[in-house]
One Martini backbone bead per residue (centre of mass of N, CA, C, O) as a GRO file, in nm:
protein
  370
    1UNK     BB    1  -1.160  -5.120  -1.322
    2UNK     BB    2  -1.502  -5.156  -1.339
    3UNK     BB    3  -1.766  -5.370  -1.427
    4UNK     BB    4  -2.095  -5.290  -1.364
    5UNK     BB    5  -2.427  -5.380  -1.367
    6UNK     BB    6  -2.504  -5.083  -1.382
    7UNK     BB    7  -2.467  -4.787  -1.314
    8UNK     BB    8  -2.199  -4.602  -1.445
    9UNK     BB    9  -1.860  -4.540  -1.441
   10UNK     BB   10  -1.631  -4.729  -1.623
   11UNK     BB   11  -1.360  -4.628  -1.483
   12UNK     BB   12  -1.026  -4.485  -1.488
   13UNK     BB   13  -0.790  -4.281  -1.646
   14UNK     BB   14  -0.453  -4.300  -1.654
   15UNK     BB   15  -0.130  -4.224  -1.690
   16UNK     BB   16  -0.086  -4.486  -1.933
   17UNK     BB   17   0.187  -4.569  -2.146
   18UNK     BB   18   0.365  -4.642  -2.360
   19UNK     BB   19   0.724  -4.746  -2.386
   20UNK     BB   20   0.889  -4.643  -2.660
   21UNK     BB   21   1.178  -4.607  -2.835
   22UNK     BB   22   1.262  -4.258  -2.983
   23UNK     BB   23   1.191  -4.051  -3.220
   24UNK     BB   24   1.115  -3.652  -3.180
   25UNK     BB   25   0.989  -3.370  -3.373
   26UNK     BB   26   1.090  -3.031  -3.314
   27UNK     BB   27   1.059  -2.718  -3.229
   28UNK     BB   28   1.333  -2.474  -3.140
   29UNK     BB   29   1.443  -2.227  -2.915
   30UNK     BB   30   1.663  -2.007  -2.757
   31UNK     BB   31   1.707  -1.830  -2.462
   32UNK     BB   32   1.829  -1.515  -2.431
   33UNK     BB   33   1.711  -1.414  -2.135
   34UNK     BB   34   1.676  -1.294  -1.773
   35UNK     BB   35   1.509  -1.519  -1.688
   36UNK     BB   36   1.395  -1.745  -1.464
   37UNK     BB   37   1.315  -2.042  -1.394
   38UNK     BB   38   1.175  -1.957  -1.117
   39UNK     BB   39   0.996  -1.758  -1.287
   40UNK     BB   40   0.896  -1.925  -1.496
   41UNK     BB   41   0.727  -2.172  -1.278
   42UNK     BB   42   0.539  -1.954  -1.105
   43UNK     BB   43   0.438  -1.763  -1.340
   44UNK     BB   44   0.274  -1.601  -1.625
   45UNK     BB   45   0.503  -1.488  -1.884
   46UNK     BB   46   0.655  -1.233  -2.115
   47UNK     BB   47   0.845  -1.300  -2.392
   48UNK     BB   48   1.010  -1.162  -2.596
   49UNK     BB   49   1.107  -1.203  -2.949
   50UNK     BB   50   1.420  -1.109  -2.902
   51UNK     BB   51   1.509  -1.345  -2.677
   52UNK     BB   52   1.548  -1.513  -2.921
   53UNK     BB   53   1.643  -1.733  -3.101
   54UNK     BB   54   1.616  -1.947  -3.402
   55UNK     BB   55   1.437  -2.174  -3.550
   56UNK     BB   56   1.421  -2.520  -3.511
   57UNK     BB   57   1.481  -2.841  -3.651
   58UNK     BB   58   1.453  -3.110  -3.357
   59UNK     BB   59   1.551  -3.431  -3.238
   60UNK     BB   60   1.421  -3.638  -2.971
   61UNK     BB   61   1.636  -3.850  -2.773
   62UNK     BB   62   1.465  -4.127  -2.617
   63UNK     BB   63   1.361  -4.395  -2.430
   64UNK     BB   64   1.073  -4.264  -2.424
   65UNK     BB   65   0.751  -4.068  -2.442
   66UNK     BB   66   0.846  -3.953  -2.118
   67UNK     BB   67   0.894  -3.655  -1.950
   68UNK     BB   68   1.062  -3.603  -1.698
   69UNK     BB   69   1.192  -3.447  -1.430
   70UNK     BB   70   1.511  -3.445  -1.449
   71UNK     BB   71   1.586  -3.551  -1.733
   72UNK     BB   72   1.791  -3.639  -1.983
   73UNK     BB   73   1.817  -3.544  -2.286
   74UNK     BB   74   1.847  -3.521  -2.661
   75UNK     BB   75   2.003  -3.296  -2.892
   76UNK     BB   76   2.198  -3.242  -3.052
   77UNK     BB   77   2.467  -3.388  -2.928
   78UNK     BB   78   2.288  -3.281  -2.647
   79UNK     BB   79   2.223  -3.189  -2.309
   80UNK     BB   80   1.885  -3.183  -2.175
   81UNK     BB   81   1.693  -3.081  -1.907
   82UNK     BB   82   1.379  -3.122  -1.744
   83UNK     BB   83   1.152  -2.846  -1.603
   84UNK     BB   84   0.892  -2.801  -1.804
   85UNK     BB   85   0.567  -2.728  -1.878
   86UNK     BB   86   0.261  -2.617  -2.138
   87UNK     BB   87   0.210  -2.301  -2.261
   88UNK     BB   88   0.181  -2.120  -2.541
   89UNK     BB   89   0.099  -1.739  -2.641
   90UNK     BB   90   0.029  -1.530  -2.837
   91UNK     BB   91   0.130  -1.163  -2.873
   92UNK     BB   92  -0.003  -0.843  -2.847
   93UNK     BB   93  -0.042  -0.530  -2.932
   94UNK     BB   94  -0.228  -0.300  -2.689
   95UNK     BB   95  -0.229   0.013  -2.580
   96UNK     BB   96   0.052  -0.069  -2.449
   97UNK     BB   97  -0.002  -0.410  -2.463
   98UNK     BB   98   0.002  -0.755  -2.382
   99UNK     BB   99  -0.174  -0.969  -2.606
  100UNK     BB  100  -0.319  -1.251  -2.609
  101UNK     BB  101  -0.365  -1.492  -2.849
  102UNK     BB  102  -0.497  -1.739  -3.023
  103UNK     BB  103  -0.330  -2.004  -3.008
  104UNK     BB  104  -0.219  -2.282  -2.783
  105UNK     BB  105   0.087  -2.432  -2.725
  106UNK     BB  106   0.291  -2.674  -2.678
  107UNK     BB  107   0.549  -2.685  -2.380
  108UNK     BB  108   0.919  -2.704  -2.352
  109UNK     BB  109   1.142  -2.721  -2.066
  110UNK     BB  110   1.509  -2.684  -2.123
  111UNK     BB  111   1.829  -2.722  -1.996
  112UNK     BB  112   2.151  -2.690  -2.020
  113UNK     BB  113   2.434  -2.847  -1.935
  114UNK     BB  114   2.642  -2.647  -2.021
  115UNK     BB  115   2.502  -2.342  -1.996
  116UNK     BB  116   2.188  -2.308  -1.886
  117UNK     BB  117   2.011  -2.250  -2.114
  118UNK     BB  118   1.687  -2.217  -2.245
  119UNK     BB  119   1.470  -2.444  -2.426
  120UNK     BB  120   1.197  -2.412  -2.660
  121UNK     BB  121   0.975  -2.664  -2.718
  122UNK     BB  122   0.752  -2.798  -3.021
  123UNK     BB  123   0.550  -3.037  -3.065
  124UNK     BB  124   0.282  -2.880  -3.227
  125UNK     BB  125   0.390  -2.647  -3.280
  126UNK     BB  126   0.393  -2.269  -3.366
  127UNK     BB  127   0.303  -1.968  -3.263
  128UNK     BB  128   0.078  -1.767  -3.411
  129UNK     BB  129   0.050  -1.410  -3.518
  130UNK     BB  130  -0.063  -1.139  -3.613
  131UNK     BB  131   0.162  -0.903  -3.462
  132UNK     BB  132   0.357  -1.037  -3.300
  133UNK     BB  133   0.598  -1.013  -2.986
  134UNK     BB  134   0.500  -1.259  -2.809
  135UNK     BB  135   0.516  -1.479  -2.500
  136UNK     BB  136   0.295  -1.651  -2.379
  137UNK     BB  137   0.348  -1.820  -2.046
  138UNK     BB  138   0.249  -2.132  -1.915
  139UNK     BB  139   0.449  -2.324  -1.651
  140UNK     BB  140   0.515  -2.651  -1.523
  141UNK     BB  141   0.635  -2.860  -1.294
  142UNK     BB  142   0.624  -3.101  -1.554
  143UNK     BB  143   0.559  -3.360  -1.740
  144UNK     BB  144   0.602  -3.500  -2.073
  145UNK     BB  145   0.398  -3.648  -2.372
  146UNK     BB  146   0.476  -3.731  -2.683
  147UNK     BB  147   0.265  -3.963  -2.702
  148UNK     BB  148   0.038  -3.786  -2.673
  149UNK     BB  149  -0.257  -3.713  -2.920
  150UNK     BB  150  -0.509  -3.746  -2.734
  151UNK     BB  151  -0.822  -3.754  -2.720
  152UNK     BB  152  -1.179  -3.922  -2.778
  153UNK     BB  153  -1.427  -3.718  -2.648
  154UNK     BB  154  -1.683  -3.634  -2.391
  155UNK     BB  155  -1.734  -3.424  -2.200
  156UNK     BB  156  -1.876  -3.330  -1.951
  157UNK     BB  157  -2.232  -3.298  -1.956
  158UNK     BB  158  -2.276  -3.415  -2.192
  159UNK     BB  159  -2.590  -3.517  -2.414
  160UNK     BB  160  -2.699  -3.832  -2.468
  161UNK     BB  161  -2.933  -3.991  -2.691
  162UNK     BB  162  -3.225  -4.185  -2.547
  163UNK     BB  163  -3.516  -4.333  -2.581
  164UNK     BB  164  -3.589  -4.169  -2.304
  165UNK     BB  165  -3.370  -3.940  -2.328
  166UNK     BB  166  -3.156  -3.750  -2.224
  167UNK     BB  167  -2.761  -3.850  -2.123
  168UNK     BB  168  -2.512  -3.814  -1.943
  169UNK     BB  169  -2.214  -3.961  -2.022
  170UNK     BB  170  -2.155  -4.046  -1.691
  171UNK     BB  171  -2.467  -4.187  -1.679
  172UNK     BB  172  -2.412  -4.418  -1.841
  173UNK     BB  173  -2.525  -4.784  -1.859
  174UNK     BB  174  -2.462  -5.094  -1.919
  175UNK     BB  175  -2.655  -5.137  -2.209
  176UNK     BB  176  -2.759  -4.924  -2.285
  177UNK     BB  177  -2.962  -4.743  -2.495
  178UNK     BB  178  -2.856  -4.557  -2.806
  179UNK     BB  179  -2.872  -4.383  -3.033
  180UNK     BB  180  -2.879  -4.305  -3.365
  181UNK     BB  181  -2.861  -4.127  -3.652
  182UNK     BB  182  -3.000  -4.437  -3.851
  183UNK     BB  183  -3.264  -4.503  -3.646
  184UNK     BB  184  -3.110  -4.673  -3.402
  185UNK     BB  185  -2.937  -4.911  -3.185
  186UNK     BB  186  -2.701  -4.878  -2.907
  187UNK     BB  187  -2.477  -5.063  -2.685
  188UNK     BB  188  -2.350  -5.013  -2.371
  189UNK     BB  189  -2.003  -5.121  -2.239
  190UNK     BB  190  -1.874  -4.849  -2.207
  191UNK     BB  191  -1.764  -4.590  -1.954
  192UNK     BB  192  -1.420  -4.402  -1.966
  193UNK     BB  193  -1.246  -4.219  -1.795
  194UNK     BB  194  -1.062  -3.890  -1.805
  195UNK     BB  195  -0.838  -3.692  -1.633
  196UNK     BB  196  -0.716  -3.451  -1.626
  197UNK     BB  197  -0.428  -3.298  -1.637
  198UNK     BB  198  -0.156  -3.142  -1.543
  199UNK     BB  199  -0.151  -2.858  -1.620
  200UNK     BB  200  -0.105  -2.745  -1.920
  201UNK     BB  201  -0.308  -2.843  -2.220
  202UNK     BB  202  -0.348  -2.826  -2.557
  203UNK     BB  203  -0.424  -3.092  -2.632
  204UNK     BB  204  -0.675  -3.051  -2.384
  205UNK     BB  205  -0.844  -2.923  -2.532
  206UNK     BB  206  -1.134  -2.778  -2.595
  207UNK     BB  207  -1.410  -2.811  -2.821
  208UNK     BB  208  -1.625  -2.540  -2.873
  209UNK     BB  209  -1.995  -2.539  -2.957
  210UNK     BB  210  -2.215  -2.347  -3.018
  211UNK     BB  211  -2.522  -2.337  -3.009
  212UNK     BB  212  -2.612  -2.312  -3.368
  213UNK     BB  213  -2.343  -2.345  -3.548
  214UNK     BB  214  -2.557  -2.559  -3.779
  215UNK     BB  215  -2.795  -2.480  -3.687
  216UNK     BB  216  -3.077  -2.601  -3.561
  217UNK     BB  217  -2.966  -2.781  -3.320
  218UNK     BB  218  -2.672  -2.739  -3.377
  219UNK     BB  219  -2.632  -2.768  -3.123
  220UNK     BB  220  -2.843  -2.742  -2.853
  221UNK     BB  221  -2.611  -2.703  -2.703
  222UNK     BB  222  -2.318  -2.667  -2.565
  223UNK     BB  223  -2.016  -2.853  -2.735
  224UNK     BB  224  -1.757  -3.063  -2.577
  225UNK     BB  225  -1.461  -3.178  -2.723
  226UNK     BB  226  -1.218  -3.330  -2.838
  227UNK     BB  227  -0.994  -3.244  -3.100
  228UNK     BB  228  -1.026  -3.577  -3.227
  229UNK     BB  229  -1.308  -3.583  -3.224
  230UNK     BB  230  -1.556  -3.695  -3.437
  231UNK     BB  231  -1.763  -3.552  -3.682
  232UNK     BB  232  -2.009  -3.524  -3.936
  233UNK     BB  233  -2.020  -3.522  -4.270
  234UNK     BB  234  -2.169  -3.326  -4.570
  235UNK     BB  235  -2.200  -3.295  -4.936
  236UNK     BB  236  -2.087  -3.158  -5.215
  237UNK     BB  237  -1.804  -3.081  -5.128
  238UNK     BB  238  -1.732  -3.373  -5.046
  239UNK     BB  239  -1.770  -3.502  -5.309
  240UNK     BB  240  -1.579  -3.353  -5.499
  241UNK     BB  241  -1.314  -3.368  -5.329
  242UNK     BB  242  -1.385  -3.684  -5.199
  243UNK     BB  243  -1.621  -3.887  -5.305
  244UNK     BB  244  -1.791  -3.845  -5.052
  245UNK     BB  245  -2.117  -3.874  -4.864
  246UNK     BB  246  -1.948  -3.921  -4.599
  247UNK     BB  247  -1.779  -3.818  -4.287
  248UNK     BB  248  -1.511  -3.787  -4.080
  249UNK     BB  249  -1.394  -3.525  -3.832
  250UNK     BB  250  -1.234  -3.323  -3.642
  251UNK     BB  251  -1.271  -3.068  -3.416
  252UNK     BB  252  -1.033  -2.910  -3.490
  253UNK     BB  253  -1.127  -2.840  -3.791
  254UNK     BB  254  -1.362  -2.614  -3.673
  255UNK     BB  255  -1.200  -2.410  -3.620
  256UNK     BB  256  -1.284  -2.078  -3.655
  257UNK     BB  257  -1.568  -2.085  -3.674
  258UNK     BB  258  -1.866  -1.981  -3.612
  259UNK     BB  259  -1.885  -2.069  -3.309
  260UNK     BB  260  -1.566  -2.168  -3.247
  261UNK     BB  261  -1.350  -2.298  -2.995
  262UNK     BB  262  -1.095  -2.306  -2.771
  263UNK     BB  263  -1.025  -2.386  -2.454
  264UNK     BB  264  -0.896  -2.318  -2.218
  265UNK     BB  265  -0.595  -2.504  -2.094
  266UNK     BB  266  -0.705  -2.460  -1.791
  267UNK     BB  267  -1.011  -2.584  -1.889
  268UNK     BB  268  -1.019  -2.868  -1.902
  269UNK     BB  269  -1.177  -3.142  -1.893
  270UNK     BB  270  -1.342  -3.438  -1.812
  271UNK     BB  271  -1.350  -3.696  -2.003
  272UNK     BB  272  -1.511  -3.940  -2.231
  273UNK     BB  273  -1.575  -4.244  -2.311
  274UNK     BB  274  -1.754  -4.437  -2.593
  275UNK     BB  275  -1.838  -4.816  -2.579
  276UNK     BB  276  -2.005  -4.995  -2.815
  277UNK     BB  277  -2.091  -5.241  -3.015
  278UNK     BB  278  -2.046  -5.018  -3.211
  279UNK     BB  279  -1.974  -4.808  -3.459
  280UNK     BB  280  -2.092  -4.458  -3.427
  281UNK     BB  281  -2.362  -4.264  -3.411
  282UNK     BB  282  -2.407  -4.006  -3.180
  283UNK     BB  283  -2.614  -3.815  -2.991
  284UNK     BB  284  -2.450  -3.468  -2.943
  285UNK     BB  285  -2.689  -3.228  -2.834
  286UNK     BB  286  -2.780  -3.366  -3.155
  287UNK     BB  287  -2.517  -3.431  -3.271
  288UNK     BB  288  -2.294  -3.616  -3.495
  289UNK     BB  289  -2.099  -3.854  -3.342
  290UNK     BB  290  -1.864  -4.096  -3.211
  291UNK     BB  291  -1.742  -4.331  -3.130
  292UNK     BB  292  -1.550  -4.582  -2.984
  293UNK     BB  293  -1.276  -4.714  -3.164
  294UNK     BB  294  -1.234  -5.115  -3.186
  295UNK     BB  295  -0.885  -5.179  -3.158
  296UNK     BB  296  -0.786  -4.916  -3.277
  297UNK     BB  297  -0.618  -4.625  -3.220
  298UNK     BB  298  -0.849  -4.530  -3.000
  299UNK     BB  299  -0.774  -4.785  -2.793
  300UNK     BB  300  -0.476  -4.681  -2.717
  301UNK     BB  301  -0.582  -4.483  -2.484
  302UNK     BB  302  -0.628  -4.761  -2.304
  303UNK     BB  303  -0.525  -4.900  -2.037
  304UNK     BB  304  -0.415  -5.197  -2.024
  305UNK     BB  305  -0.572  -5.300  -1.789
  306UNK     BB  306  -0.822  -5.211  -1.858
  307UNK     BB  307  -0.838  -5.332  -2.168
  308UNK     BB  308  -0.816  -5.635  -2.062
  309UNK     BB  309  -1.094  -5.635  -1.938
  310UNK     BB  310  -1.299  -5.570  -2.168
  311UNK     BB  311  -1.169  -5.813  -2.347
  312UNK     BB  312  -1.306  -6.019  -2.098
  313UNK     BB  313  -1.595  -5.910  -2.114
  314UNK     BB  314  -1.554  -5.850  -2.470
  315UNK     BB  315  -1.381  -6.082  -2.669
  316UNK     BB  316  -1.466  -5.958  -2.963
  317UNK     BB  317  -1.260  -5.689  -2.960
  318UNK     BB  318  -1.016  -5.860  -3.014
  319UNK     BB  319  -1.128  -6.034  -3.308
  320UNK     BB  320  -1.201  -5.772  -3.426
  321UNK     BB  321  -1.259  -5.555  -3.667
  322UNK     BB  322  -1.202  -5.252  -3.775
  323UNK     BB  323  -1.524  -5.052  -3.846
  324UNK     BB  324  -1.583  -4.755  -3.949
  325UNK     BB  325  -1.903  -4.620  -4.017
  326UNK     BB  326  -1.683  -4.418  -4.179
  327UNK     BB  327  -1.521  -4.207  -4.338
  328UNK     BB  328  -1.195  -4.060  -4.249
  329UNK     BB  329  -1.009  -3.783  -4.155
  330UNK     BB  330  -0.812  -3.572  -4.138
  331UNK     BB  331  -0.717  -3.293  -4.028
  332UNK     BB  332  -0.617  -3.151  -4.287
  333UNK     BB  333  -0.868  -3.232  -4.465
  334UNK     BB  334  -1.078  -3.077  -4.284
  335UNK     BB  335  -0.983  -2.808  -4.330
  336UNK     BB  336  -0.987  -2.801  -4.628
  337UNK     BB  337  -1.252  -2.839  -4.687
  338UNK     BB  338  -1.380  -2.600  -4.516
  339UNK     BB  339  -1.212  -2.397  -4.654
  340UNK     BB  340  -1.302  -2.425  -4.997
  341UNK     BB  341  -1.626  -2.439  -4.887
  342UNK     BB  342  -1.769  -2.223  -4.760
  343UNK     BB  343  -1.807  -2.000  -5.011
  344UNK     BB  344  -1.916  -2.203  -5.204
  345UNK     BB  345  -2.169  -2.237  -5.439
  346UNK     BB  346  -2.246  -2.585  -5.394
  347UNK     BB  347  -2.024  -2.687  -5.142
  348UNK     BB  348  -2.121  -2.737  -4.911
  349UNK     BB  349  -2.142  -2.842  -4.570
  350UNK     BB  350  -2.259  -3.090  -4.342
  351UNK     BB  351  -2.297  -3.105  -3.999
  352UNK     BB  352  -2.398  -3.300  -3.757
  353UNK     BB  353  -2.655  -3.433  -3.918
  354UNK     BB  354  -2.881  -3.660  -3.873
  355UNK     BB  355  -3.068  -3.654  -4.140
  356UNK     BB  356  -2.834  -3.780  -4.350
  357UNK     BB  357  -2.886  -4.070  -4.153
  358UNK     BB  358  -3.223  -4.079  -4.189
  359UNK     BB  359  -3.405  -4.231  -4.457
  360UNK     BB  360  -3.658  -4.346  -4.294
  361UNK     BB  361  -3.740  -4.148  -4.014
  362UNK     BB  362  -3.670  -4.304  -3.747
  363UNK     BB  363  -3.546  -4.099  -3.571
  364UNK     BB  364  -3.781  -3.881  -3.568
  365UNK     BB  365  -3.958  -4.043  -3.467
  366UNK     BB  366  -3.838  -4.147  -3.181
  367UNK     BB  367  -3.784  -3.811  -3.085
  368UNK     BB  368  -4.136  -3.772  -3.061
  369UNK     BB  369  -4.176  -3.992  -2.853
  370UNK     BB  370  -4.013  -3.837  -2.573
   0.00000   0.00000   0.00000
């Protein structure tokens, strides 16, 4: 990673993760069908759920947090080689046709050292939908990662609001001035990039906001983020709920409602991270989204090396205590919070408003004069 004098990407983000000893709990069932693994490595397969065993809770016991190919894992005290990771997504019968629906979950397939059966292994959770009939598979004969927990970030092509105008976020520059929510102005340290990883990952879905889904102009065009990136909520119903008059929620707790959802895991896009002088609310799109928080488990996702770099040329973020601009909340409060309140009148919830982050102003004179 290079840390340029004028504009430009600064790094590029390669699969660099700790390795450190542990166990990691997924659910797990056996194949009994007729399937070979080179048959199902080579195309999208289509497997009846009468062809599994029952779903089993498992813990996998790894040197590292980093499946190889062919590599011999262990859960129930045998051994079991990995063969291919990817995606698993319901099936449903529609005029005599399987037809996918629903979300796709990340799926990892290992083969019994002793019988040789094929064990289908769900790190983030089981595929569901009602009328399910069967297992939509893509898998490839590649490595997956227990510990990586997805991306912080913004897809390719957002555009994030500059005092002089909208800028898309792999072209802001060190030093740049990005707007923020509060009508105020943060400084660009870094912009790195992350390439998608190879084949497909549930976890590194985009979720897409399609333009007005939360009002006009939030988001001003279609809005593209990692499951994991936080965008600012407010309203009488987090307060009811949760005392709070503001906080940041996972883009992926919006999932499901109107004009929103995840794209296809075939279509990863490459992420940007964005990190300012501070954590702040910067306007993608027109939405109210957060920058990187350093130096606290969102920093956690940038390579050892890279990481090095940057707290050598910005020594302050090694010394200093991340302060979330924020209160957060977790992925299960931001869906709880979105699903109570949907339909009741009284407990609103507004998203990615930067209106209500704007007390004196100064953001829409600012945006006016552009």
């Amino acid at each position: 990673m290079i840390l340029p004098q004028t504009g430009g990407v600064i790094g590029v983000r390669h699969s660099s993760w700790g390795c450190n000893m542990g166990s990691y709990p997924v659910q797990g069932m056996v194949y009994n069908g007729s399937v070979l693994a080179t048959n199902l490595l080579s195309n999208k397969t289509t497997l009846v759920l009468s062809s599994f065993g029952p779903m089993n809770s498992l813990t996998i016991t790894d040197a590292n947090d980093k499946l190889t190919l062919g590599e011999t894992v262990q859960f129930g005290g045998n051994d079991y080689v990995m063969i291919g990771s990817g995606t698993a997504q319901p099936g449903i019968s529609l005029l005599g046709l399987t037809i996918p629906t629903g979300t796709a979950r990340d799926l990892v397939v290992v083969q019994s050292a002793t019988t040789g059966k094929l064990h289908f292994l769900f790190p983030d959770g089981v595929p569901n939908a009602t009328g399910m009939i069967a297992l939509v598979v893509d898998v490839d004969p590649i490595g997956y990662d227990l510990g990586d927990n997805g991306p912080l970030c913004f897809a390719a092509g957002t555009r994030i609001s500059t005092p002089t105008g909208p800028v898309w976020v792999e072209d802001l520059a060190w030093r740049q001035q990005v707007l923020t929510a509060d009508g105020r102005s943060a400084r660009v340290l870094a912009v790195i990039a992350e390439p998608a990883p190879p084949g497909s990952s549930a976890r590194h879905m985009a979720v897409r906001i399609a333009a007005g889904a939360f009002g006009p102009g939030l988001p001003a065009c279609d809005l593209r983020l990692s499951q994991q990136h936080r965008v600012a909520v407010s309203g009488p119903g987090l307060e009811l709920m949760f005392g709070l008059s503001a906080a940041l929620v996972p883009a992926a707790a919006l999932v499901d409602f109107h004009q929103i959802g995840f794209e296809p895991p075939q279509q990863v896009p490459v992420y940007y991270h964005l990190l300012c002088d501070r954590h702040c609310l910067v306007l993608a799109e027109g939405l109210a989204a957060e920058t990187l928080l350093w130096p606290e488990a969102d920093a956690q996702q940038i390579p050892p090396e890279d990481r090095s770099r940057i707290e050598r040329r910005f020594p302050q973020l090694a010394t200093e205590s991340a302060q979330p601009c924020l209160p957060q909340l977790s992925l299960r409060e931001g869906r709880l919070l979105l699903r109570e309140t949907r339909n009741l009148r009284g407990w609103e919830v507004e998203i990615g408003n930067p209106a209500r982050f704007d007390s004196k102003g100064q953001l829409a004179r600012r945006l006016a004069r552009i």
